[in-house]
N, C-alpha and C positions, 0 to 999 in steps of 0.2 A: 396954658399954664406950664406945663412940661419944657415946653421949649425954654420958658422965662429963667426958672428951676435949671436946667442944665445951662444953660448963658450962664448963671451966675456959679455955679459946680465949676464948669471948666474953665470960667477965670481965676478960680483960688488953686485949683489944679493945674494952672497954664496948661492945659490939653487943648485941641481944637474945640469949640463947640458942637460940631456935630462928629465927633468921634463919640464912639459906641459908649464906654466909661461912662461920660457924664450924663448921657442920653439916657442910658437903663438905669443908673443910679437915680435920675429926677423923674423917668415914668415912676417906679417901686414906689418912691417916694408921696409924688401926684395920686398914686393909687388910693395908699390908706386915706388921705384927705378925701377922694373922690366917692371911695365907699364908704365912709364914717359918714356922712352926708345922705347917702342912698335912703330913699323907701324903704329897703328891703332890711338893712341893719336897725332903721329907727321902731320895725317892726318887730326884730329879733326884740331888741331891746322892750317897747311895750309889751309883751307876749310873758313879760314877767312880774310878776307881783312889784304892785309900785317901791314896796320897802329894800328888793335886788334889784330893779333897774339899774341904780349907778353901779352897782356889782358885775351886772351883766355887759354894761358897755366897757368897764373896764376891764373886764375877762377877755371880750371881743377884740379891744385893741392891744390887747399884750400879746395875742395870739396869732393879731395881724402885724405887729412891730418885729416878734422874736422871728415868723417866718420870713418877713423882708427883710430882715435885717441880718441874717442866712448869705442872704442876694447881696446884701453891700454894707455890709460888715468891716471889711477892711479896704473900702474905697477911700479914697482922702484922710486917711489917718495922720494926726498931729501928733510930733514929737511931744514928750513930758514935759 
């Protein structure tokens, strides 16, 4: 999927494909899908009273969006 993910990053960016840029930028990316999926978050997320689960998972992914987003934040940035 990573690979898919940056093929298409570093054709909007004309970079190579396998230069570094697009490549980290579509793992980070691959991650939070990969982990929002995981056992381990769907259990974070059960582990909380039914009425904050969706509290919880969306706590989870702001937390995992602001950190990746740290990482490529100003990767591919569009003009106004």
């Amino acid at each position: 999927m990573a690979t898919a993910v940056a093929a298409e990053l570093a054709d909007e960016t004309g970079e190579p494909p396998h230069s570094p840029r697009p490549r980290i930028a579509a793992a980070q990316l691959v991650l939070i899908y990969r982990t929002i999926a995981s056992p381990e978050v769907m259990a974070y997320v059960r582990a909380h009273p039914k009425t904050r689960q969706r509290q919880a998972f969306s706590e989870w992914l702001t937390v995992a969006r602001d950190m990746t987003g740290e990482g490529i934040g100003d990767y591919a940035k569009r003009g106004d």
